[in-house]
N, C-alpha and C positions, 0 to 999 in steps of 0.2 A: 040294336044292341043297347038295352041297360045303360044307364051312366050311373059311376059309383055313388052318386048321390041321391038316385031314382033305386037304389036296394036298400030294402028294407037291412034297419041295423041289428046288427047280432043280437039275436032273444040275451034274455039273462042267464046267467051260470047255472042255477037250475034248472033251466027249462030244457038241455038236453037229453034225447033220451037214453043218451051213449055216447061214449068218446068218440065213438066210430061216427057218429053222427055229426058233432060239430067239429071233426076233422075233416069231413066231405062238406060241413058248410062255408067253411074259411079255406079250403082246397079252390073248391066252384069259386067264391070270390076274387081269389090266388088268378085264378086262369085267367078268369071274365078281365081284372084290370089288366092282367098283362099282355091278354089280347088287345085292351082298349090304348093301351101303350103302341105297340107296336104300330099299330093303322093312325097313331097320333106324330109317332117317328116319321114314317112312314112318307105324310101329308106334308112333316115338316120339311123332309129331304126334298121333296115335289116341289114346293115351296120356294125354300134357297135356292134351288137350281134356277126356279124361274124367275127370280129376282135378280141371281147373279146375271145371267142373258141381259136382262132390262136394263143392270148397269152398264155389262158391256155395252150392249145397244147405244145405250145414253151416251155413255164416256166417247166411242165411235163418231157420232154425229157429233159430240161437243170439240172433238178434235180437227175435222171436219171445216166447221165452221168458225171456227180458230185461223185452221189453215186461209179459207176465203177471206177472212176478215184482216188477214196477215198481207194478204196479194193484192186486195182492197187497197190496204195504208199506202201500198208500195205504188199501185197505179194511181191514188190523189197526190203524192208526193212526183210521181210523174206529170202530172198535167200541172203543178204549179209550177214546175220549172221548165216546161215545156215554155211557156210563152214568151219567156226571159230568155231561153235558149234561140226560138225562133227569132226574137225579134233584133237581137244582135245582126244577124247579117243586114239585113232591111236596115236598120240602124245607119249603118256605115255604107252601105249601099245611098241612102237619102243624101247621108253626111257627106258623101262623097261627090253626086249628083249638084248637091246646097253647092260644096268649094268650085266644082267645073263653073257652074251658073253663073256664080258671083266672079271669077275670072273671064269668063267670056261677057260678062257686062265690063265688065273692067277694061276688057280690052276696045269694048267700043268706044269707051268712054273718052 
């Protein structure tokens, strides 16, 4: 198909040989763009659709990994206090162990 810039430009005012003539040459032009429109539209709808997709897509996985990144913080926030948690019992458990010890030395004493 022609691009409106690959047709030759309207002859001069003279050089029709009839009204009938250069109303069928700017009719033919009339169509040619509006055809070149439409399949331009057309491309364009094809287009945004598949862009919009890709966004969703994107937006999708970025929420995604949002989420992971969310459960992540959650279980490094678990494993620091994990150890502070755990070692409380062991703590008093030792603590406790130390005071028996040192009493039953005591009492040999």
């Amino acid at each position: 198909m022609p691009m409106a810039e690959d047709a030759p430009s309207s002859p001069a005012r003279g050089e029709w040989g009839s009204v009938g003539e250069e109303l069928a040459y700017y009719k033919t032009q009339y169509e040619s763009l509006e055809v070149e429109l439409q399949e331009f539209q057309l491309s364009s709808k094809e287009l945004e659709a598949e862009l919009e997709k890709d966004i969703e897509e994107s937006e999708k996985r970025e929420r995604k990994l949002k989420e992971k990144v969310e459960g992540l913080g959650f279980e490094v926030e678990e494993w620091k206090v994990r150890p502070a948690r755990d070692g409380k019992p062991r703590r008093k458990f030792t603590q406790g162990l130390t005071l028996r010890a040192d009493q039953v030395q005591a009492e040999q004493v």
